[in-house]
N, C-alpha and C positions, 0 to 999 in steps of 0.2 A: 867644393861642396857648399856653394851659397844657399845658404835658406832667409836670405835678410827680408825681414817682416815678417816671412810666414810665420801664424800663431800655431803654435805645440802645447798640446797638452797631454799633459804625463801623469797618470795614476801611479799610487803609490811610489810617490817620489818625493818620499821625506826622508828616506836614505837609501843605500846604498845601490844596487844598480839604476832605480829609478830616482835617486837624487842626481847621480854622476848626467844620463842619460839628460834631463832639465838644466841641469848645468852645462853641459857640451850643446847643447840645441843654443839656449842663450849667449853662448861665445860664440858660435857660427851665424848671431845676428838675429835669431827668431825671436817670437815676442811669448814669452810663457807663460801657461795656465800650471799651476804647480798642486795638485792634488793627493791628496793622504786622507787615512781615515784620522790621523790626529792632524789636526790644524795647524799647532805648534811646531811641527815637523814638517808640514807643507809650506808653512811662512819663513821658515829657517832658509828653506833652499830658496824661496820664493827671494827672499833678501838677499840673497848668495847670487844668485843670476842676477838682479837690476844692479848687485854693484858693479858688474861687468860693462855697466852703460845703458841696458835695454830695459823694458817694459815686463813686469812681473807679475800673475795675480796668486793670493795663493786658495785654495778651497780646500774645504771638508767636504770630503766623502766617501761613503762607502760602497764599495760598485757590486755587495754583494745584494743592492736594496734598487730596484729599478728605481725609485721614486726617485732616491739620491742621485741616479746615473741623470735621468732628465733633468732634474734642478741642476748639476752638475754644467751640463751642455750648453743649458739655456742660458747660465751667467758666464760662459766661455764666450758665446755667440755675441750675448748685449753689451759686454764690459768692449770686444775687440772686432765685434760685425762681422766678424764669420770664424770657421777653425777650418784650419787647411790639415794640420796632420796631429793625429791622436798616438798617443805610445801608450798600448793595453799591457803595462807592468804590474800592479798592484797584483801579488801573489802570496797562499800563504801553505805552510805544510808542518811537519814533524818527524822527525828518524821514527820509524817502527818499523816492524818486524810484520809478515802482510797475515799471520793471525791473529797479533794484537791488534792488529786496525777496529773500529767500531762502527757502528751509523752513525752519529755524531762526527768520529773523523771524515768521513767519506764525506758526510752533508756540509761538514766546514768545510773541508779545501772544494770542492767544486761548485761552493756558491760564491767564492769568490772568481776562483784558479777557469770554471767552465763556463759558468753563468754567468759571473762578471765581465769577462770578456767577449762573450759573445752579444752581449745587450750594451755594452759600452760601442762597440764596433757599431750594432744595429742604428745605437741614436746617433753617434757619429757623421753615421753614411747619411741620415735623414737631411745630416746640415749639408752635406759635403754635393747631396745632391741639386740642391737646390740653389748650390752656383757654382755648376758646372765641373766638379772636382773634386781631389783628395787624395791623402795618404794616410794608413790604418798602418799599424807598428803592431804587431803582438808579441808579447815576449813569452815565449815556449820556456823549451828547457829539453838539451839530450837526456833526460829523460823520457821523454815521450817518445823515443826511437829505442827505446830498448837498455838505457844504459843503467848496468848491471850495479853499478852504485847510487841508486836514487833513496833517495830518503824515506820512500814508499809506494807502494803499489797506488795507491789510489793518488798520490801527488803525479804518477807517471802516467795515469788515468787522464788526468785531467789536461796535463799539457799534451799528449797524444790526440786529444780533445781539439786543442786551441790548433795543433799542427791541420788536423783535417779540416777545420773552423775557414783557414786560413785560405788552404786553396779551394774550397766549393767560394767564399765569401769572394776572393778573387772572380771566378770564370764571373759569377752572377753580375756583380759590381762594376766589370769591364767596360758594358755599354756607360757606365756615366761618368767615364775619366777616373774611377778612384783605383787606386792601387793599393794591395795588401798582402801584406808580407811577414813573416813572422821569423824572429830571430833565436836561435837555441844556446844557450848560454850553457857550457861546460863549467866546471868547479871553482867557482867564481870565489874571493874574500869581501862576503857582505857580512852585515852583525849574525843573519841566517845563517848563512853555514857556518861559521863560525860557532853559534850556537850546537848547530847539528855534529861538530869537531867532537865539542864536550863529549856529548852521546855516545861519539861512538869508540873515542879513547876509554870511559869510563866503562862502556861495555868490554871492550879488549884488553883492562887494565894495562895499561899505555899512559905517557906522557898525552897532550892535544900537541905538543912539536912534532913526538914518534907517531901520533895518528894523520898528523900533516905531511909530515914528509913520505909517509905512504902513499898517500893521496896523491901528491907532488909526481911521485917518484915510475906514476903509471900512464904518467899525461906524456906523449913522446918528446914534445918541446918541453919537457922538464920547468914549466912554470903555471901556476894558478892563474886564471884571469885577473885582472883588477878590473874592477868596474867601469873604466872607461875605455875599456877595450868591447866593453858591447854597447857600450854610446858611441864611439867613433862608427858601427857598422848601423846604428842606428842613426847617426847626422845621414849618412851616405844615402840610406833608403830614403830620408824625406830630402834629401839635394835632386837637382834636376839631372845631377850623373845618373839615377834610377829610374828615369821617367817612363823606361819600356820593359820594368823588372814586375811582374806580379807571379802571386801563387808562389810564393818560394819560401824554403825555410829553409835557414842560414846557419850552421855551426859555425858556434865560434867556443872552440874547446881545446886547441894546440893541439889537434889530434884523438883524443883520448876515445872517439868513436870514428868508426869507418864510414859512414853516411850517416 
């Protein structure tokens, strides 16, 4: 799974699936653009990957603000003369219940979760076109296919969103060599769910171990993801093993959904 050179840049990847995700690209030799809406967070990982040996940059941004996604691109493009592959991770949600949801929720997660992805991918593709090539990464979530434990209706909204985002942006993109693919990430241990643990122990007055090992305990491979178990499928998409892989969306859940 060589990607030596090729430049990666990864949204929201100041921790955890999109820090691990920046940090596996940079051991597999790529040169990384390290982006977060805190800078401080993007510089961490950004540090974390050139001590590996390679080439780091790290940015602020917030990919719910077009202005931000373009300025973004443009110092991807000048600092390393082109971007070969984009990892559309940078997501956000909350545990509710789908009558507690508000406008305000609904407007937060899918200006980053919908609209940040799909305008991230757009500017993307503008560079990718223009020498001859590409690889788009979006990070979904079995959520978006139905699964009965997502954190919210509107968070499952959105990555349902990013899944059909994924294969129209494929058919279209095909004629210019770019390839996009999107990954669904089952019950991962990032500070997010983790967070969302709390919630839902404290709702089922429950230990977060007793609300863990429930959790755990529904997955058939009997194990949570760790984060670098959706970067290793993420190095794979942007290696030249995938070169004839587009339109797809990838579980990576130990089971815990059937498609």
């Amino acid at each position: 799974m060589d990607i030596e050179d090729k430049v990666v840049l990864v949204t929201g990847s100041g921790s955890g699936i999109g820090a691990a995700i920046a940090v596996a690209m940079a051991r597999a030799g790529a040169r990384l653009v390290s982006a977060d809406i805190d800078h401080a967070s993007a510089q961490r990982t950004a540090d974390e990957a050139a001590g590996l040996g390679g080439q780091a940059l790290a940015l602020q941004a917030d990919v719910g603000a077009v202005a931000e996604i373009d300025a973004m691109i443009e110092a991807a493009v000048v600092h390393f003369g082109h971007l070969d592959v984009i990892v559309n991770n940078a997501g956000v949600t909350r545990r509710a219940y789908i009558m507690d949801l508000t406008e305000a929720d609904w407007d937060r997660i899918h200006r980053v979760n919908a609209k940040g992805v799909f305008f991230c991918l757009q500017r993307a593709a503008r560079a990718m076109i223009g020498q001859g090539g590409g690889c788009i990464i979006n990070i979904a979530s079995i959520a978006g296919r139905g699964y009965a434990g997502t954190s919210n209706a509107a968070y499952a909204a959105s990555k349902g969103a990013v899944i059909a985002l994924t294969k129209t942006a494929a058919q279209q993109l095909g004629r210019h060599n770019i390839n996009v693919n999107a990954i669904c990430p089952g019950f991962t241990m990032t500070p997010l769910v983790e967070r969302s643990l709390e919630v839902t122990a404290k709702n089922l007055a429950v230990s977060t171990a007793e609300a863990l090992a429930a959790a755990v305990e529904a997955i058939p491979l009997r194990r949570a993801n760790d984060p670098e178990d959706i970067a290793a499928m993420a190095v794979f998409l942007a290696s030249p093993g995938a070169r004839n892989i587009t339109g797809q969306a990838y579980n990576v859940d130990g089971g815990l959904i059937p498609s």
